[in-house]
C-alpha positions as CSV (number, residue, x, y, z in Angstrom):
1,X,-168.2,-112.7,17.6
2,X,-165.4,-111.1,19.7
3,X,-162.3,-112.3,17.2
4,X,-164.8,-110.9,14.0
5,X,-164.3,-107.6,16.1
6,X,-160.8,-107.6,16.7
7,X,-160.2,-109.0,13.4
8,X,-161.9,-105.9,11.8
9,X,-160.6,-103.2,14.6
10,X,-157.1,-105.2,13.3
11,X,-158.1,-104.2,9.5
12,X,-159.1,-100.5,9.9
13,X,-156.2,-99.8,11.8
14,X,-153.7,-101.1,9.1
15,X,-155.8,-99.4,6.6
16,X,-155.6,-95.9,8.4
17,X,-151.9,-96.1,8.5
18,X,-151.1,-97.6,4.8
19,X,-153.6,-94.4,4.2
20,X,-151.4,-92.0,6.0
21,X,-148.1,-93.3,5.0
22,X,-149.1,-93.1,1.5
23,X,-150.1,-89.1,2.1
24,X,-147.4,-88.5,4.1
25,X,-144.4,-90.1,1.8
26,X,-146.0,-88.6,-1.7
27,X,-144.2,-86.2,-3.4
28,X,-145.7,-82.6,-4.2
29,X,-146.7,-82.5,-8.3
30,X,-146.2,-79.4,-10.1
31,X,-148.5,-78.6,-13.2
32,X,-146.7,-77.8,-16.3
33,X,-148.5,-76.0,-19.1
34,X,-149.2,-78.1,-22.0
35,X,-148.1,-77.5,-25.7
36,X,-149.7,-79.0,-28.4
37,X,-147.4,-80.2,-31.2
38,X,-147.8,-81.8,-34.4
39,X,-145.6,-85.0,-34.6
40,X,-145.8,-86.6,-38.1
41,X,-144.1,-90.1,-39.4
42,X,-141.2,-89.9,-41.7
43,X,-141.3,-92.8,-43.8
44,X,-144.6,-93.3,-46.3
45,X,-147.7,-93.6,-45.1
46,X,-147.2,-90.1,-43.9
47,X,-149.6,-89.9,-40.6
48,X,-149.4,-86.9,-38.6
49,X,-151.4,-86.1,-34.9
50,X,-151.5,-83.9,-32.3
51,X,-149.5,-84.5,-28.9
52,X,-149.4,-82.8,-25.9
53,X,-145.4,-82.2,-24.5
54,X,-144.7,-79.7,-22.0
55,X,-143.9,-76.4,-22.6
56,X,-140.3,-75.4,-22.6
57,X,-139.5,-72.8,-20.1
58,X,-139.5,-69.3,-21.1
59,X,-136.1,-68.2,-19.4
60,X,-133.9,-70.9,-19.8
């Protein structure tokens, strides 16, 4: 019963540190505004949809 508890004390420790090295080494995400744009294919059938790109900047 005691190597079960070591074995487990052994697994949550590794666990809380993969857990903080992932926070800690992530990089910070910046949000950029969508766009929705019409992209249609050029050869026949003609299909067209709606994607989302970003949004170019508006002071380049």
């Amino acid at each position: 019963m005691r190597k079960l508890k070591v074995l487990v004390a052994i697994f949550v420790f590794v666990a809380i540190f993969a857990g903080a090295f992932t926070i800690m080494t992530s990089q910070p995400v910046e949000a950029r505004k969508c766009c929705w744009v019409m992209v249609c294919t050029v050869n026949p059938p003609i299909v067209c949809w709606e994607e989302c790109r970003p949004c170019p900047p508006l002071f380049p």
